[in-house]
C-alpha positions as protocol buffer text, in pm:
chain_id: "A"
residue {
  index: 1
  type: UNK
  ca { x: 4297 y: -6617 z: 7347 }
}
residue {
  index: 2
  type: UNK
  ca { x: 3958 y: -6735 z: 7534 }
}
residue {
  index: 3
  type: UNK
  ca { x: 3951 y: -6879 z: 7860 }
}
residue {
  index: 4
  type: UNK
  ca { x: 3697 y: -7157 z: 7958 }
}
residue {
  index: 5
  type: UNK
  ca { x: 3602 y: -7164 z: 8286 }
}
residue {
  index: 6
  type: UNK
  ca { x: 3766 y: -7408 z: 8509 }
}
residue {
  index: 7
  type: UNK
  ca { x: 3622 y: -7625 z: 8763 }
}
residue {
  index: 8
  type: UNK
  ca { x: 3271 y: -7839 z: 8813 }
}
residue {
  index: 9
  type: UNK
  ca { x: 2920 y: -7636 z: 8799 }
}
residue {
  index: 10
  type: UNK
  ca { x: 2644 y: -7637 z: 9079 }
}
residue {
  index: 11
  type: UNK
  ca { x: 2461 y: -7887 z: 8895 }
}
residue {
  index: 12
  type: UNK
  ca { x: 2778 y: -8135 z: 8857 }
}
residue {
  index: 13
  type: UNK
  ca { x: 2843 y: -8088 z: 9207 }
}
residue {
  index: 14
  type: UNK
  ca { x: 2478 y: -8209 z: 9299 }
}
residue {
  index: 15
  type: UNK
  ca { x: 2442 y: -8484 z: 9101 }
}
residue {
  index: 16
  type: UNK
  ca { x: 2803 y: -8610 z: 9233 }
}
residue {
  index: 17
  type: UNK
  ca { x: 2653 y: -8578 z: 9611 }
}
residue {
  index: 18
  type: UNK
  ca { x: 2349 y: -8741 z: 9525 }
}
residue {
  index: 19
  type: UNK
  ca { x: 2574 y: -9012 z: 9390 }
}
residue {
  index: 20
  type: UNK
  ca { x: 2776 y: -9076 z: 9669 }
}
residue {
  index: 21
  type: UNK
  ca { x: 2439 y: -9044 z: 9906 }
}
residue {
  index: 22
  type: UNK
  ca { x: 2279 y: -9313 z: 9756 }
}
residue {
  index: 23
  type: UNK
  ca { x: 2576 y: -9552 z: 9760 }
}
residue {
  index: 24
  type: UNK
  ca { x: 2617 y: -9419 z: 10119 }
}
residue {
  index: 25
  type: UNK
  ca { x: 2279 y: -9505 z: 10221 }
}
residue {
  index: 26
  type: UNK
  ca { x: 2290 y: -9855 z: 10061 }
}
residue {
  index: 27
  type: UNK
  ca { x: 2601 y: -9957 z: 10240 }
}
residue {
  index: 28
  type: UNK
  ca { x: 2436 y: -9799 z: 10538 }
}
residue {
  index: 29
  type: UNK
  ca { x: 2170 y: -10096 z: 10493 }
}
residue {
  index: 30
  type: UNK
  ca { x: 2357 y: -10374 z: 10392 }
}
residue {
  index: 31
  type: UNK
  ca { x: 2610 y: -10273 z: 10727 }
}
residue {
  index: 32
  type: UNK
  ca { x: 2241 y: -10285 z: 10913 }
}
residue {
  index: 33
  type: UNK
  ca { x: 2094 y: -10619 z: 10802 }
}
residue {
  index: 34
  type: UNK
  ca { x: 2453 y: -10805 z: 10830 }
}
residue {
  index: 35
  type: UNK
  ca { x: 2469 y: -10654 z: 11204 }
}
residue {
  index: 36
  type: UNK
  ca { x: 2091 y: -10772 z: 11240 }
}
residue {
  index: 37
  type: UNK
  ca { x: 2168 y: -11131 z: 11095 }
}
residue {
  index: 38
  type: UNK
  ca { x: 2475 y: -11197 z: 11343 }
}
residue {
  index: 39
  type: UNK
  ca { x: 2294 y: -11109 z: 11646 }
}
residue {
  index: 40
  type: UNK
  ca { x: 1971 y: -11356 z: 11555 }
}
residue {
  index: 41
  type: UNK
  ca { x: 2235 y: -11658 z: 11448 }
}
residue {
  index: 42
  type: UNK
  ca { x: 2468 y: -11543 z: 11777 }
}
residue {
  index: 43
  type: UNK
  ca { x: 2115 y: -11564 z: 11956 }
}
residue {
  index: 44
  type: UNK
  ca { x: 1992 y: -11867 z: 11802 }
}
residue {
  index: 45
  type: UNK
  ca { x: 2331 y: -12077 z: 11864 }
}
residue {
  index: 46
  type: UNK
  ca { x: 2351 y: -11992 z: 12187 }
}
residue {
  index: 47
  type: UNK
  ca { x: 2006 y: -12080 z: 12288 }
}
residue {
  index: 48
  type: UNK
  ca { x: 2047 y: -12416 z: 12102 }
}
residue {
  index: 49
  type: UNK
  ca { x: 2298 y: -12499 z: 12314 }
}
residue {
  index: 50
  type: UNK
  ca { x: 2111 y: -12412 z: 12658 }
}
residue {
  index: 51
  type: UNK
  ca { x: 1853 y: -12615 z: 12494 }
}
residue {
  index: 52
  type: UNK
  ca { x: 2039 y: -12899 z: 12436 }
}
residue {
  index: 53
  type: UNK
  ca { x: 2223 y: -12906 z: 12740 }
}
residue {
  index: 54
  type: UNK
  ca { x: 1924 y: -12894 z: 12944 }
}
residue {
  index: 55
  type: UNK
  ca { x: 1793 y: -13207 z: 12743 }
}
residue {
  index: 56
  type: UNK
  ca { x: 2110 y: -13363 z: 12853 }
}
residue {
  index: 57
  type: UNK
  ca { x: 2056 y: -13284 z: 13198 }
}
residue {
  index: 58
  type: UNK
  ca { x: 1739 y: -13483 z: 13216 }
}
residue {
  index: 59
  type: UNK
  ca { x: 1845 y: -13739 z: 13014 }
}
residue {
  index: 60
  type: UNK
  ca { x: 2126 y: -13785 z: 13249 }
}
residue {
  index: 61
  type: UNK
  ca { x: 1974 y: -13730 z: 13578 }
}
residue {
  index: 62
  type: UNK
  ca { x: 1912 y: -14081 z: 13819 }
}
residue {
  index: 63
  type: UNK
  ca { x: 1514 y: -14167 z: 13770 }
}
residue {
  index: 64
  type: UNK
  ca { x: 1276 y: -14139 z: 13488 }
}
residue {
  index: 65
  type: UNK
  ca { x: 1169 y: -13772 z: 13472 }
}
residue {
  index: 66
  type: UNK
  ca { x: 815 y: -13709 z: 13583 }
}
residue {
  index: 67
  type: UNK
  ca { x: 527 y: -13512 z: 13413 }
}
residue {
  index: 68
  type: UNK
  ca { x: 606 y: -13144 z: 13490 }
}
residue {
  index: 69
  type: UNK
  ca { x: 649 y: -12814 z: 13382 }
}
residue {
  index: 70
  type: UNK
  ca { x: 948 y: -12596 z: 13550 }
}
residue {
  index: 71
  type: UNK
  ca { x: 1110 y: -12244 z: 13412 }
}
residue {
  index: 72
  type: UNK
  ca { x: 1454 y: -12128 z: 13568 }
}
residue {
  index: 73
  type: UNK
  ca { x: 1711 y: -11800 z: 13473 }
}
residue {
  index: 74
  type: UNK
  ca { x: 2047 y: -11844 z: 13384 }
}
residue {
  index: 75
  type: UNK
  ca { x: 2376 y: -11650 z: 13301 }
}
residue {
  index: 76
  type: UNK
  ca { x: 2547 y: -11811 z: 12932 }
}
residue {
  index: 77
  type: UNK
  ca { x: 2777 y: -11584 z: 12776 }
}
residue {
  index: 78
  type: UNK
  ca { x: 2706 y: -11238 z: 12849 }
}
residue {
  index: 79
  type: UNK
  ca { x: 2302 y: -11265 z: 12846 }
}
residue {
  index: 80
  type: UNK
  ca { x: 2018 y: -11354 z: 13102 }
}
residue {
  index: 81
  type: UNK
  ca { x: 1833 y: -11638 z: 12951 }
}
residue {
  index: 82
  type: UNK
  ca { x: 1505 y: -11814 z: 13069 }
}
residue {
  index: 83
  type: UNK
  ca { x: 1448 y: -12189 z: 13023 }
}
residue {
  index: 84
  type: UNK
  ca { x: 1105 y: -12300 z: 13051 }
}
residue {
  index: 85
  type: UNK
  ca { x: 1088 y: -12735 z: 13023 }
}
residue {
  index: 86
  type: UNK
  ca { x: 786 y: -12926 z: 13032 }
}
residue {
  index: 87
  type: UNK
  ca { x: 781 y: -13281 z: 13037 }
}
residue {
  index: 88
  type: UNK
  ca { x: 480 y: -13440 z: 12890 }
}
residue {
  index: 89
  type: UNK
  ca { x: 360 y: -13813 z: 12853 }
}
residue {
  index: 90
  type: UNK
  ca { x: 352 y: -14021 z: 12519 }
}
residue {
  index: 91
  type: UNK
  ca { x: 105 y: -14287 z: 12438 }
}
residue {
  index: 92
  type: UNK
  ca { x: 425 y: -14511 z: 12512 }
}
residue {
  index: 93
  type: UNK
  ca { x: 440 y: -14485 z: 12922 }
}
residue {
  index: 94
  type: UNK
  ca { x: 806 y: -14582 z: 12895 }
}
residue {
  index: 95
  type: UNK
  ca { x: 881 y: -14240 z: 12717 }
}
residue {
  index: 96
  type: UNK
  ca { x: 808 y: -13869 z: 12792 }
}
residue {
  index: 97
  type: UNK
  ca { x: 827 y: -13592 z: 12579 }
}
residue {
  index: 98
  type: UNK
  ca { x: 1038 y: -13302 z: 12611 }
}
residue {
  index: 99
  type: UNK
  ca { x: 928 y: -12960 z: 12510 }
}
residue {
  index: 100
  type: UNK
  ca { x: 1226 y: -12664 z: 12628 }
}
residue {
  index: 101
  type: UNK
  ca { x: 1165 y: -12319 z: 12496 }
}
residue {
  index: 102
  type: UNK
  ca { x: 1505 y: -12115 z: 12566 }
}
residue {
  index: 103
  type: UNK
  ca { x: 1414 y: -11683 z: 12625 }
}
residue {
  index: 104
  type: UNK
  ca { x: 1620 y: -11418 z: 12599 }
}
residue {
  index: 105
  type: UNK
  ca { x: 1583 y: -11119 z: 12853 }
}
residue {
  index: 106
  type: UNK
  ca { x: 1653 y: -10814 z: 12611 }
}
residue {
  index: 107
  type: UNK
  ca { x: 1709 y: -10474 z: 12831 }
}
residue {
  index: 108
  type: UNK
  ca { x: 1419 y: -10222 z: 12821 }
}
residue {
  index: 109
  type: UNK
  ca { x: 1143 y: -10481 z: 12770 }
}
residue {
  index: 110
  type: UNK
  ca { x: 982 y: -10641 z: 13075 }
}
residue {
  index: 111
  type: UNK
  ca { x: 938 y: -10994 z: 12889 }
}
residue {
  index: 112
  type: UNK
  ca { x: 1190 y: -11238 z: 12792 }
}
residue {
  index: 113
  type: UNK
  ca { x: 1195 y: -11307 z: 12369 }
}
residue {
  index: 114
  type: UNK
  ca { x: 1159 y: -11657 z: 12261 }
}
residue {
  index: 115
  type: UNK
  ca { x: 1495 y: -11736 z: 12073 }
}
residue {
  index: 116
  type: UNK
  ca { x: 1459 y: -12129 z: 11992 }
}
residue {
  index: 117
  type: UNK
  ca { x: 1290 y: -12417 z: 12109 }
}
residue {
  index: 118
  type: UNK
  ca { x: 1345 y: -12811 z: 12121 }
}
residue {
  index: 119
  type: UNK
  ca { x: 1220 y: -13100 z: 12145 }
}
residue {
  index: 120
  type: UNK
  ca { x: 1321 y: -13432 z: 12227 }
}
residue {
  index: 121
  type: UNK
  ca { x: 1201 y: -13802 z: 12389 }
}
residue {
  index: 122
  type: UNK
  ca { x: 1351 y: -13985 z: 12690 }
}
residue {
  index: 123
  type: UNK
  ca { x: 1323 y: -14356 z: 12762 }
}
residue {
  index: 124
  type: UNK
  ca { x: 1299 y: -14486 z: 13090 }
}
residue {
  index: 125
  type: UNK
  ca { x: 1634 y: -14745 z: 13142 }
}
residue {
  index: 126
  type: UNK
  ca { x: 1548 y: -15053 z: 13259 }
}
């Protein structure tokens, strides 16, 4: 009676780990880019709404806002954010633009990242 040889060779082996490398690796990258893509919509939704509360803020404050150009820091949610607002004239001098470009201060880089911007119009009551 013959015996075979039980059990998987080198090469069987090899190819198997290459298998499961590959689909390793992949799942590595999709794991990556889904990480990536919840940060920049976390990012993005958060600096809307600093926008769009700042918009409110000058829509709300007593007197027509005048032509300037201000930046301030602020604590939302666990980051350090910079709001830069600047206030521009229209052709109509009962309205003023408003430009707000909401930063990000990301550790280890002396710069705050741009994250979202807005625009909107005020109307002076009256």
């Amino acid at each position: 009676m013959k015996r075979h040889p039980r059990g998987f060779t080198l090469i069987e082996v090899l190819v198997a780990l290459l298998v499961f490398g590959l689909i390793a690796s992949a799942a590595a990258q999709v794991g990556s880019q889904y990480i990536g893509s919840y940060e920049r919509i976390r990012d993005k939704t958060l600096a809307l709404w600093i926008a769009e509360n700042r918009l409110a803020e000058l829509r709300l404050q007593e007197g027509f806002p005048g032509i300037a150009k201000d930046s301030e820091e602020l604590d939302f949610g666990p980051y350090r954010w910079q709001v830069a607002t600047e206030v521009s004239a229209t052709e109509e001098v009962s309205i003023r633009r408003v430009d707000i470009n909401v930063m990000r201060f990301v550790s280890g880089q002396p710069e705050a990242q741009s994250v979202h911007s807005l625009s909107g119009f005020i109307g002076e009551q009256g």
